[in-house]
C-alpha positions in Angstrom: -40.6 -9.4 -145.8 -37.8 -10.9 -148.2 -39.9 -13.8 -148.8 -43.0 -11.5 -149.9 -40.4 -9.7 -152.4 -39.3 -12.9 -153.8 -42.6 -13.9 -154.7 -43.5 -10.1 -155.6 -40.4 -10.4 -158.1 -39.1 -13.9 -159.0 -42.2 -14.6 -161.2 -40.7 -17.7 -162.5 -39.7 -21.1 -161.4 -35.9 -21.2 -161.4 -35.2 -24.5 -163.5 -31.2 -25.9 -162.5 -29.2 -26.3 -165.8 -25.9 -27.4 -166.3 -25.7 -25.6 -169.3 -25.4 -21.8 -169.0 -27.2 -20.1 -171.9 -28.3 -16.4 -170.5 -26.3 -14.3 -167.8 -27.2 -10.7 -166.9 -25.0 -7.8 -166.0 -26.2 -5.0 -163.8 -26.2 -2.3 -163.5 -23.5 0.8 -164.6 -22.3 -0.9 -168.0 -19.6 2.3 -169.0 -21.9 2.2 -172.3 -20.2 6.0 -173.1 -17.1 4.3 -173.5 -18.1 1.5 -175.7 -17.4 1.0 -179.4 -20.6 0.8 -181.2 -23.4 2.5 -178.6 -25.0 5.2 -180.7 -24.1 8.6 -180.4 -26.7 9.8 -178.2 -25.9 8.1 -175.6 -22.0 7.9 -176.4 -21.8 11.3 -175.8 -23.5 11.7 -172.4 -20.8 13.0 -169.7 -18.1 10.8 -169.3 -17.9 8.7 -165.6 -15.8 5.8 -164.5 -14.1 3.6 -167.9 -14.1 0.7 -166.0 -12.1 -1.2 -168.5 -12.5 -4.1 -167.2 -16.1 -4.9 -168.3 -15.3 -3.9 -171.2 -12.7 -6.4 -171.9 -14.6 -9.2 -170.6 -17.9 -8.3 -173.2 -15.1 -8.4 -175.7 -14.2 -11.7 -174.7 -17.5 -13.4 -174.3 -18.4 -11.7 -177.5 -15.4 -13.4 -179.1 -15.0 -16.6 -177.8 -18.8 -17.4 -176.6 -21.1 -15.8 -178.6 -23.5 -18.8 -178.2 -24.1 -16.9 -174.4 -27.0 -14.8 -174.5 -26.2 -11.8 -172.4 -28.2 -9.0 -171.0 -26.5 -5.5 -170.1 -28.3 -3.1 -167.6 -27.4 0.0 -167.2 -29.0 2.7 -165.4 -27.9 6.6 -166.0 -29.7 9.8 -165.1 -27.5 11.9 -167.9 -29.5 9.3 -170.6 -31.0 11.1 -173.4 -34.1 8.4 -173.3 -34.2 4.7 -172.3 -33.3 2.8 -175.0 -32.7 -1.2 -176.2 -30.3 -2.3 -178.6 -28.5 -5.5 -179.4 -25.0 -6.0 -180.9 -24.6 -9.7 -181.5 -25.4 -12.1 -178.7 -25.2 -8.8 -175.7 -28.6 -7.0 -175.7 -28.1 -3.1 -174.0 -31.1 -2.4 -171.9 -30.2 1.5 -171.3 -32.6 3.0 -168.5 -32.9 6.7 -168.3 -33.5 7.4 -164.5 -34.7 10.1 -162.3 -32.3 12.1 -160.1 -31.8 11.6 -156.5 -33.8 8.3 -156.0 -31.4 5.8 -156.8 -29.3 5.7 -153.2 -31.8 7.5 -150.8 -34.4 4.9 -151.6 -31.8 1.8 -150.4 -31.6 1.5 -154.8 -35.6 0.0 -154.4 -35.4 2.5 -157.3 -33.3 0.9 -159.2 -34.7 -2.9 -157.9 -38.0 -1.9 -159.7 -36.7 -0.7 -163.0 -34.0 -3.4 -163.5 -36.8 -6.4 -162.2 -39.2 -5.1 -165.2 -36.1 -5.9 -167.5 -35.2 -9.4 -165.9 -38.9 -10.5 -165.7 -38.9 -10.7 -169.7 -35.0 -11.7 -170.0 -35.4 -14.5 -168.0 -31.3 -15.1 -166.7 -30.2 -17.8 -165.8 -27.5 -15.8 -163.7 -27.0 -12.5 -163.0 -23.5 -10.8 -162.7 -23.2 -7.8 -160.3 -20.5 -5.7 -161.0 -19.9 -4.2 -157.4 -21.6 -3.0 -154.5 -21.0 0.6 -155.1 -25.1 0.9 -156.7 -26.6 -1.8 -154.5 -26.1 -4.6 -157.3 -26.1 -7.4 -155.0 -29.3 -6.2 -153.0 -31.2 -5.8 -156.3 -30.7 -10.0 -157.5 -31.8 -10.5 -154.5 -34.5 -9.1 -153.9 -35.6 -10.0 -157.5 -34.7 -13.8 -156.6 -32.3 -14.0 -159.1 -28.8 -16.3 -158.7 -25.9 -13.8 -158.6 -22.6 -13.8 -158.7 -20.7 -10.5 -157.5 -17.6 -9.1 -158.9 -15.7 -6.5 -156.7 -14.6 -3.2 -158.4 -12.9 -2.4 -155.2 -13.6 -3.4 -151.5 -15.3 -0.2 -150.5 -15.1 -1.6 -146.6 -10.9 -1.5 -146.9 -11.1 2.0 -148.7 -13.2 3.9 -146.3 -11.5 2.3 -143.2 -8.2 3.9 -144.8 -9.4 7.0 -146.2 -12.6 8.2 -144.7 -15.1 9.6 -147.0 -15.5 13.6 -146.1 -19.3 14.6 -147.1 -22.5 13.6 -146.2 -23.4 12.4 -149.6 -19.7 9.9 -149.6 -20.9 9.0 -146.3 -24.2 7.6 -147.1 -23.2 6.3 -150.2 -20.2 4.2 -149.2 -21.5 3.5 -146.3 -24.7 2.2 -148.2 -21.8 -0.1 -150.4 -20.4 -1.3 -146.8 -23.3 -2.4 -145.6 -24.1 -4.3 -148.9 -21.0 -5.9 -148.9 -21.6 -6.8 -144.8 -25.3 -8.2 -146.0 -24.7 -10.1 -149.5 -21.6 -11.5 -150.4 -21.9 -14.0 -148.3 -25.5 -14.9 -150.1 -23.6 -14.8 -153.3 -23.1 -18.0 -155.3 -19.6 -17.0 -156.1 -17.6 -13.5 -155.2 -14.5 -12.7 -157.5 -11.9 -10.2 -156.4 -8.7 -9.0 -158.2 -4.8 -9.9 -155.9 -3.9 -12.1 -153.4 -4.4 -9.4 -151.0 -8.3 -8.9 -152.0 -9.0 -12.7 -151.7 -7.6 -12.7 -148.3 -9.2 -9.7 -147.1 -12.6 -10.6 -147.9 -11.7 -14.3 -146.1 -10.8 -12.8 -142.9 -13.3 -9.6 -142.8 -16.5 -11.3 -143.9 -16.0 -15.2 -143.4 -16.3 -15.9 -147.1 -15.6 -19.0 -149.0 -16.9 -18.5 -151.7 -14.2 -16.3 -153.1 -11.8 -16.6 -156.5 -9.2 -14.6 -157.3 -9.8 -13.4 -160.9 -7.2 -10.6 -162.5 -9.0 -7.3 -164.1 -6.5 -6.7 -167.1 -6.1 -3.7 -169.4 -7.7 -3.3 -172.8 -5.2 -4.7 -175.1 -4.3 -1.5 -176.8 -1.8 -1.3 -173.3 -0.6 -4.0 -174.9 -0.1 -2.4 -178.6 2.3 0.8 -176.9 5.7 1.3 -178.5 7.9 3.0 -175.6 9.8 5.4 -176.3 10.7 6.8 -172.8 11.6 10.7 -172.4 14.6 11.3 -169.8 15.9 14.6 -170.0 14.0 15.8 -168.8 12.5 12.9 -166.9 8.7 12.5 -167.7 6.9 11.5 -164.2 3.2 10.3 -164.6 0.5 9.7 -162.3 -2.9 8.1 -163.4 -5.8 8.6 -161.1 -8.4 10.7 -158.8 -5.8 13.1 -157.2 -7.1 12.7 -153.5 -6.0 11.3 -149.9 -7.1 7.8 -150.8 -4.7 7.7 -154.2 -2.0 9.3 -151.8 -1.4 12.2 -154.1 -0.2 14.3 -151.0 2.9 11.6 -150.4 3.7 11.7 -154.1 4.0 15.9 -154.6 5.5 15.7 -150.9 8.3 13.5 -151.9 8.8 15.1 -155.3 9.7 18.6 -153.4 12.7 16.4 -151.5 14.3 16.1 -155.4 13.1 18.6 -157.0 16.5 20.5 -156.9 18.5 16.7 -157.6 16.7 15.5 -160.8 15.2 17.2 -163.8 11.9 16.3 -164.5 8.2 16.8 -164.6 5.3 15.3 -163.6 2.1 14.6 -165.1 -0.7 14.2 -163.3 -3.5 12.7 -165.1 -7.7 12.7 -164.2 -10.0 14.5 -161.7 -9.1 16.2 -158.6 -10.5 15.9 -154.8 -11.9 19.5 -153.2 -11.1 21.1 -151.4 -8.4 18.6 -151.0 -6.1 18.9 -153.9 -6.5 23.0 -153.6 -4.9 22.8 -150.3 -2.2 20.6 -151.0 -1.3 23.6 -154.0 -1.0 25.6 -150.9 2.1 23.2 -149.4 4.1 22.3 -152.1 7.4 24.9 -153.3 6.8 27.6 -156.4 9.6 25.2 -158.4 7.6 22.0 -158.2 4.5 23.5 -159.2 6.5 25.0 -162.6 7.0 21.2 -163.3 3.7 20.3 -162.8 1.0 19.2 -165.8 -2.9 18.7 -164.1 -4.6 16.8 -167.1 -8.3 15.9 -166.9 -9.4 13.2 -167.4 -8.2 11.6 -170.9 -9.1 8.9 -173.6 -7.7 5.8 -173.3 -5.9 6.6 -175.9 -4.6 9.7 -174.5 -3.4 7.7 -171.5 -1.8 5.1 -173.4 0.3 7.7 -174.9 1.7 9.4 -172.0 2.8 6.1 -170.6 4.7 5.4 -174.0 6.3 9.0 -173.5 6.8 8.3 -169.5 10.0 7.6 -167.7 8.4 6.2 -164.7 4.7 6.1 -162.8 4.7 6.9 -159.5 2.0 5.9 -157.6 1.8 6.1 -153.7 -1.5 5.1 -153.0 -2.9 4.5 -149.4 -5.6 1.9 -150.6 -6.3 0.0 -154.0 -7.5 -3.9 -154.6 -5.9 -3.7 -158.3 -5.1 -0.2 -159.8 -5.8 0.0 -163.1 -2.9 2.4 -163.6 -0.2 0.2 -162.2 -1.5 -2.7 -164.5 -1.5 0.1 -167.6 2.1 0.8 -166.8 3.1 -3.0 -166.2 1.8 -4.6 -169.7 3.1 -1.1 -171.6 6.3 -1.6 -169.8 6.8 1.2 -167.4 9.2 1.4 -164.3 6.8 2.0 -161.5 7.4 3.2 -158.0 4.2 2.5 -155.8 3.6 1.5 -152.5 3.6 -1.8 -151.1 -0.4 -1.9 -150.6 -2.9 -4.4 -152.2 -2.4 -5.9 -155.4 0.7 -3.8 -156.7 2.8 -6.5 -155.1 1.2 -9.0 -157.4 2.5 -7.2 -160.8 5.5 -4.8 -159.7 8.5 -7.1 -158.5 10.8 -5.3 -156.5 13.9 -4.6 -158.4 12.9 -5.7 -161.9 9.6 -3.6 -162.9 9.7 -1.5 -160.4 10.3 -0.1 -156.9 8.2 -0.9 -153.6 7.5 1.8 -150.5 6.6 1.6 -147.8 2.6 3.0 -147.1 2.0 6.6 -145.8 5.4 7.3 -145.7 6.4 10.4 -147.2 10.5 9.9 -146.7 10.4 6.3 -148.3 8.8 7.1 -151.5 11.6 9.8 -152.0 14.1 7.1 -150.9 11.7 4.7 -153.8 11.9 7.3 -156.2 16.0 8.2 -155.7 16.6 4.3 -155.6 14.4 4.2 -159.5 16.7 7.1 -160.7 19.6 5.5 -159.4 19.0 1.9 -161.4 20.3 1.8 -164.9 17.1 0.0 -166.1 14.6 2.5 -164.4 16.5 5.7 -165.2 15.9 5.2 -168.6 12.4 4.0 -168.7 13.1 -0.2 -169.1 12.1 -3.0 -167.1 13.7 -6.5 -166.9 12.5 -8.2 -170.1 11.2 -11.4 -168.4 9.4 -9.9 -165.4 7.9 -7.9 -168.4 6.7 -10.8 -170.4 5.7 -12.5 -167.7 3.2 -10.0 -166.4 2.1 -9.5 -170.0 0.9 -13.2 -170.1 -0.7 -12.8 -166.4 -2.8 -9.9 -167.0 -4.1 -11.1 -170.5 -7.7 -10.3 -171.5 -7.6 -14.1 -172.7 -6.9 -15.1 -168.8 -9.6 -13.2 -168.1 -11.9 -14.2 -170.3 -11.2 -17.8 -169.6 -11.6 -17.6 -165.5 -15.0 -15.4 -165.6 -16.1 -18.5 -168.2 -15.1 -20.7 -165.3 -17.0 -18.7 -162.7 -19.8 -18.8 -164.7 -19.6 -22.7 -165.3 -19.2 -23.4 -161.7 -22.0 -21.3 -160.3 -24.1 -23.2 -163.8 -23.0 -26.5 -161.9 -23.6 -25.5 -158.3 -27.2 -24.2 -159.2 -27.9 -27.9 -160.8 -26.6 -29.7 -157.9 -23.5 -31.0 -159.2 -20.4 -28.3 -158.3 
């Protein structure tokens, strides 16, 4: 059977070349979000930013525009499927049908993206997760791939397991894919320490480099000016069991008569979840309570110059964006000891470290930040500050994807 859909597909013979010239990206490009994408199709409903495909386009767009690169992107909320180009990156924007993407194993999606990659011709293709079936689609198509993870779907569900029938299929769809291809992968990047070792030990890989996610650089562009009386708490992020958002207005009630302040709490909310949490907190932490939707980037980069601290217990998370956000903009952050934060909050000089699921030691991690001259006024040691400035660059980005993309170049001609 795979061999009959690698000759169905791969109607070309794959000729090695050192030199890279043409990748592909598939297949949920955040074209709403993108500077440039006409205004159709910029003003569909807004999903996921995922800013860090963004900044790599930037980058390659910048720095290699000799690379010929094909986006596909697949969207039921399209207006039409449309192509456009913008330099060297070609969009290939695929309106799709509802309810056949997942239910059909994304064979769906394997036929509309092979029709694009039949006349594009990639050298490579670049999966960006396995949360639509990325990985299965190359593939099947008999295409080299490389897979980039957006978050390891296998640790998430393990810690926070998803509620519906819909969340089950669909992540359990992105666990199996993960189980099945990255080992058939040429190369697999994952952000942190933590996510290089976990795909190691849970899936045999060797295959893996460590490759950091960083903000877009207007993070980098904030001028703080921290708020402290009252103290201005933010939280970026799904409020839900996986983000922890039930520790974090749990710990808040054990201060809430100790410190003046509120707390922001900034993008979508889990149901019936979130309503039932309402239900446990006191009346006097819910009067300091802002729920914000979900915001511009903008938006968000301006309530973390206003912010005193983020607080950010979550049970799960390879390399929260939010935690990077705070880090290059210079916010105190108290977040729990869990995946990547370790890699970018230092214990003592950006931030404060908790303990996981552990309702008592954030309110100890958030008493200990109030109680630290630095922290209670919204600064951060200056070098841990310029340090993680220079680690999460979008230039140290761009430079180790160009790696990636070199190395699998040299192991598909023989030579890595």
């Amino acid at each position: 059977m795979t061999w009959f859909f690698h000759r169905l597909f791969a109607s070309f013979e794959w000729m090695p070349e050192y030199e890279l010239k043409s990748v592909t990206w598939i297949s949920h490009f955040p074209i709403e979000w993108w500077e440039g994408t006409p205004t159709e199709f910029r003003d569909i409903p807004k999903g996921h930013p995922a800013v860090w495909q963004r900044v790599l386009l930037g980058e390659f767009m910048r720095e290699h525009p000799e690379l010929e690169i094909h986006i596909v992107a697949l969207r039921k909320t399209f207006p039409r499927s449309s192509t456009y180009r913008a330099q060297n990156v070609t969009f290939h924007l695929i309106k799709t049908v509802g309810g056949l993407r997942a239910p059909t194993l994304f064979w769906y999606d394997t036929y509309l993206i092979g029709r694009v990659l039949r006349k594009v011709r990639p050298q490579l293709v670049h999966c960006w997760g396995t949360e639509w079936g990325a990985p299965w689609i190359a593939y099947r198509l008999g295409y080299p791939f490389i897979v980039t993870m957006q978050g390891i779907i296998t640790w998430y569900c393990r810690v926070s397991p998803p509620k519906n029938l819909y969340g089950k299929l669909y992540f359990g769809l992105s666990q199996l894919c993960e189980r099945q291809m990255l080992r058939k992968a040429i190369l697999v990047t994952t952000e942190s320490k933590y996510g290089v070792n976990f795909l190691k030990s849970e899936f045999g890989l060797t295959n893996v480099w460590q490759a950091e996610h960083p903000p877009i650089k207007l993070f980098f562009q904030v001028e703080r000016r921290p708020r402290v009386r009252p103290l201005k708490f933010v939280f970026v992020g799904r409020a839900s069991h996986l983000k922890g958002t039930d520790l974090l207005l749990k710990a808040l009630d054990q201060i809430v008569d100790i410190a003046d302040f509120e707390i922001v709490l900034i993008g979508s909310r889990e149901e019936p979840f979130f309503s039932e949490l309402m239900g446990k907190i006191s009346p006097k932490l819910k009067g300091r309570l802002v729920l914000r939707d979900v915001c511009t980037t903008a938006e968000v980069a301006n309530e973390l110059g206003e912010s005193t601290m983020l607080l950010f217990p979550t049970r799960a998370d390879t390399s929260p964006n939010a935690v990077k956000e705070a880090a290059v903009v210079g916010v105190p952050v108290v977040a729990t000891r869990v995946g990547g934060i370790p890699d970018y909050i230092i214990d003592g000089k950006n931030g404060v470290l908790c303990e996981p699921e552990s309702v008592e030691d954030f309110a100890r991690g958030i008493k200990s930040a109030l109680s630290n001259p630095m922290f209670s006024r919204g600064a951060v040691d200056p070098e841990t500050y310029k340090w993680v400035r220079d680690y999460l660059s979008p230039e140290r980005m761009g430079q180790r994807f160009w790696e990636a993309y070199c190395f699998a170049a040299k192991k598909l001609a023989g030579t890595a």
